[in-house]
N, C-alpha and C positions, 0 to 999 in steps of 0.2 A: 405355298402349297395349299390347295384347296383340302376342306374338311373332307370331302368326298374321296378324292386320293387318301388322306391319310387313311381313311378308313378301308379302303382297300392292301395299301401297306399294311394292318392290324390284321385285316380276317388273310390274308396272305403266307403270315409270319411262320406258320408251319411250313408250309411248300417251301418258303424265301429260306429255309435254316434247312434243308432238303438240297432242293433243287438250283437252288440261286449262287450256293457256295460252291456246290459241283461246278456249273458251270465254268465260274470266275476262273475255276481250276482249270481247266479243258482248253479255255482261250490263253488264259497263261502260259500253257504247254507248247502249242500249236502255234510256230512259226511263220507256216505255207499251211495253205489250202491243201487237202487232198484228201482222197476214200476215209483214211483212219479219222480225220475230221466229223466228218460227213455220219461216220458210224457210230462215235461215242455221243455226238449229238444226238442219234437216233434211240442211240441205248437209253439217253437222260430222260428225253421226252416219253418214251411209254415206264419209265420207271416213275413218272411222275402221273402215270394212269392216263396219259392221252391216246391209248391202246396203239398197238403194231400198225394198224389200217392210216389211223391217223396220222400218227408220227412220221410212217412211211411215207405218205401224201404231201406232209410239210418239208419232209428232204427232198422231195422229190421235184417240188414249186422251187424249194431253197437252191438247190444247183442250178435250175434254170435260171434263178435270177444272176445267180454269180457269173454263171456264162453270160448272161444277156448283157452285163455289166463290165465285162474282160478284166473284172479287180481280185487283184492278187493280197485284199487287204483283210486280214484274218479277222478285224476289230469291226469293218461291215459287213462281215458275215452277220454276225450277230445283229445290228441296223437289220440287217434283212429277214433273217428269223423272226424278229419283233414284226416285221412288216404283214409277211405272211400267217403268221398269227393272227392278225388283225382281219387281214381278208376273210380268212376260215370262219372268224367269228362275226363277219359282217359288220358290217357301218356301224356307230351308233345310233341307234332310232328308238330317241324319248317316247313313250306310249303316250298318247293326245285321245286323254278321254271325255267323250263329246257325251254330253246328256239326253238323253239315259242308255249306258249302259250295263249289262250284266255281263259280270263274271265269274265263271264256272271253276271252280278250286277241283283240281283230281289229284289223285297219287292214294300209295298205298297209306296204310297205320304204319307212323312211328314214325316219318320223316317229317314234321314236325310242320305237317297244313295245319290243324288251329291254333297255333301259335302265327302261324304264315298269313292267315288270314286276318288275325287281331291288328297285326302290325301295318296288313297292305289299307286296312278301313282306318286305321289312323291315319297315315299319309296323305289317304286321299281326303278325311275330313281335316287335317290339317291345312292341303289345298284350297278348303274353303267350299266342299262339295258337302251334299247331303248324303250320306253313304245307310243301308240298308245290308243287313245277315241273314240271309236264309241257312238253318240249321237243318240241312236235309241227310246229315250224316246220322239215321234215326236207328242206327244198326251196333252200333258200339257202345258198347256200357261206358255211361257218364260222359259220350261227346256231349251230347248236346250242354251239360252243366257245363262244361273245362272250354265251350265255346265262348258260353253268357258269361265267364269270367274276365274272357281277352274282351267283349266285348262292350263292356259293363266299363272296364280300361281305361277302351277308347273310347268311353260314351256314347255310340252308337246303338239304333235300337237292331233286336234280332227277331226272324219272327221263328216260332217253333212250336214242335207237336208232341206229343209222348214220345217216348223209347219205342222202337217197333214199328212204328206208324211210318205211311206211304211218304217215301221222300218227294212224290210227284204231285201231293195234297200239300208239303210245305212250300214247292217253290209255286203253284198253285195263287195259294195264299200270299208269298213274299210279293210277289210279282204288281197283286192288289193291290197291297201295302206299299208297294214302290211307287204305282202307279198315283194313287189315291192321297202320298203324303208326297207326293213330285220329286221323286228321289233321284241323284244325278248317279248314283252306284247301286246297282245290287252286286252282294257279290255272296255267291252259292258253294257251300260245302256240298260235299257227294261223299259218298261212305268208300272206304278205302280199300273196298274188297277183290280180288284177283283169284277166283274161282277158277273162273277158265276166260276164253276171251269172246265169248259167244255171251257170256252174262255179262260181260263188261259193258261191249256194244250195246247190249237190247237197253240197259237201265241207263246208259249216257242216253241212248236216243229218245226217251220217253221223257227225259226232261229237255232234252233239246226241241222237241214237239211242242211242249205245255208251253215254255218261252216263244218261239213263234208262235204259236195260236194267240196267247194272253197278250203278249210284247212284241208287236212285229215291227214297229216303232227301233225298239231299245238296240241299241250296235252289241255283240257278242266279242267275247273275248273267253277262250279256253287257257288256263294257265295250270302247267306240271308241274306238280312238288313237289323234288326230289333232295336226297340228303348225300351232299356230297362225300359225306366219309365211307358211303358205301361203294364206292369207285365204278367199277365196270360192273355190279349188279345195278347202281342206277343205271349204267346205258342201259340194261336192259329191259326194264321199267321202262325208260324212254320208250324204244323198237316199242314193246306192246302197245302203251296207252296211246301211239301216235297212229296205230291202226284201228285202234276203238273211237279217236275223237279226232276231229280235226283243231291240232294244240296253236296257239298262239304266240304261245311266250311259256319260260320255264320259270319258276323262282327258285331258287338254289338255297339250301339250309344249309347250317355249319361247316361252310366255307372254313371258318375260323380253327374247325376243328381236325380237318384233315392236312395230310403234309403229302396229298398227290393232288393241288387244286387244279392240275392239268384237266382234270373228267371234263369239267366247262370244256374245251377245246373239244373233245370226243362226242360230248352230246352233242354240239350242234354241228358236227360232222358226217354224224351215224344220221340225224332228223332232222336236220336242218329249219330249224327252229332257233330264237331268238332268246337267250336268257335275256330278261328284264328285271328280275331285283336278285339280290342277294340278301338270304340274312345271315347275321352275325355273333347274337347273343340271346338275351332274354328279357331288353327291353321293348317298350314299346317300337321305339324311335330304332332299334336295331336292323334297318332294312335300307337299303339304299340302290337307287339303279345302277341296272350295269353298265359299264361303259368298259367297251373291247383293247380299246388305246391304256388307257389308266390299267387294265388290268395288264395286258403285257411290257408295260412300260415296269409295275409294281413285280412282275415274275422274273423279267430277263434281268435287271439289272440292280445288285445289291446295294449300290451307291442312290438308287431313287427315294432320296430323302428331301 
């Protein structure tokens, strides 16, 4: 078993002691295929937070396959659920970061972007890249210190301005610094703030500006940082920041800590968007890519040891 699965097994463990025993129960029950099948299925998956819309959509794919398949076999139902899982969440697709690129970090305070970020510039200086921090989150008392701490970590440098000061003068600056120490990463904090969604907009697009004008060179990448334990208030988070930015990829926080890891399924249903890492703890090394297979193979089936 690869390190990478087990580790999806681990940040799982909640949902898998939730959801994964129900099931077992559900197919144990269930003889024949029929409606009442079909429904406690539906009930388990939005109890596991992959909301009604979702849920709904995967029964709804799920019967077609059954039909499409004329099998009367209660035990590839489930074969099939995992299947359609996988679709919803799209192929795996490694993120292939080609020099130089910038990476724009959003989401609100408290789902746990500077930690998100310490660990995604280790990875990638671990890959053997030169990785660069723009602390443009110049609005929240003591980011920028609780930054230079992950960042200090991961041995990377950061570049930063006082408390208070123009996030558009730090990536500005980062940008120079990237440019000037030939960095294969920048990767940019944004301040976490959700006023309304008209401020949201104007203050992504003013660094999205400063990056093309300085960088027109460097490939962009948007990534949301969202914290799974808050279930269906991340999707909502999602819906917003996906109409303020054009996102890329999600990273997903404490995976580990919630027991509905279904939301992954939800978010990239509701925005269809790609999670690309997950973190899991509070080390560096705590972060790992997503892969859609590993994770429904780690949900549906409690024997995936």
């Amino acid at each position: 078993m690869s390190s990478f699965f087990q580790k999806m097994l681990n940040s799982l463990q909640k949902t898998r002691q939730n959801f994964t025993v129900r099931l077992d129960g559900i197919f144990a029950r269930f003889k024949n295929i029929n409606d009442d099948l079909y429904d406690e299925l539906e009930e388990l998956l939005i109890l596991a937070d992959m909301g009604s819309e979702t849920s709904a959509n995967l029964i709804t794919s799920l019967r077609a396959c059954v039909k499409a398949e004329r099998t009367n076999d209660v035990a590839r139902v489930r074969e099939l659920l995992a299947s359609e899982i996988v679709n919803m969440l799209g192929e795996s697709e490694p993120l292939q970061i080609v020099s130089p690129t910038t990476i724009l970090i959003i989401g609100v305070n408290g789902v746990g972007k500077t930690t998100s970020i310490g660990k995604l510039a280790y990875l990638f200086k671990n890959e053997g890249k030169k990785v660069i921090v723009a602390a443009a989150d110049t609005f929240r008392a003591a980011a920028i210190d609780q930054l230079g701490v992950w960042c200090n970590r991961a041995k990377v440098d950061m570049i930063r301005h006082e408390e208070n000061s123009d996030p558009g003068a730090v990536i500005f600056d980062a940008v120079a610094a990237a440019k000037s120490r030939k960095a294969d990463v920048l990767i940019c904090d944004t301040a976490g703030r959700l006023q309304n969604k008209k401020n949201l907009m104007e203050e992504l697009k003013k660094l999205f500006r400063i990056i093309s004008a300085q960088y027109p060179e460097a490939s962009r990448e948007v990534f949301l940082t969202l914290d799974a334990t808050t279930g269906q208030n991340g999707l909502s988070q999602a819906r917003l920041f996906s109409e303020a930015a054009n996102i890329t990829g999600i990273i997903l926080t404490k995976l580990d800590g919630t027991a509905r890891g279904g939301i992954v399924v939800a978010i990239r249903n509701a925005i269809n968007v790609p999670v690309r890492y997950i973190c899991t703890g509070e080390e560096l090394d705590d972060i790992q890519t997503f892969d859609p297979q590993e994770f429904a193979n780690a949900l549906l089936w409690s024997g995936a040891e």
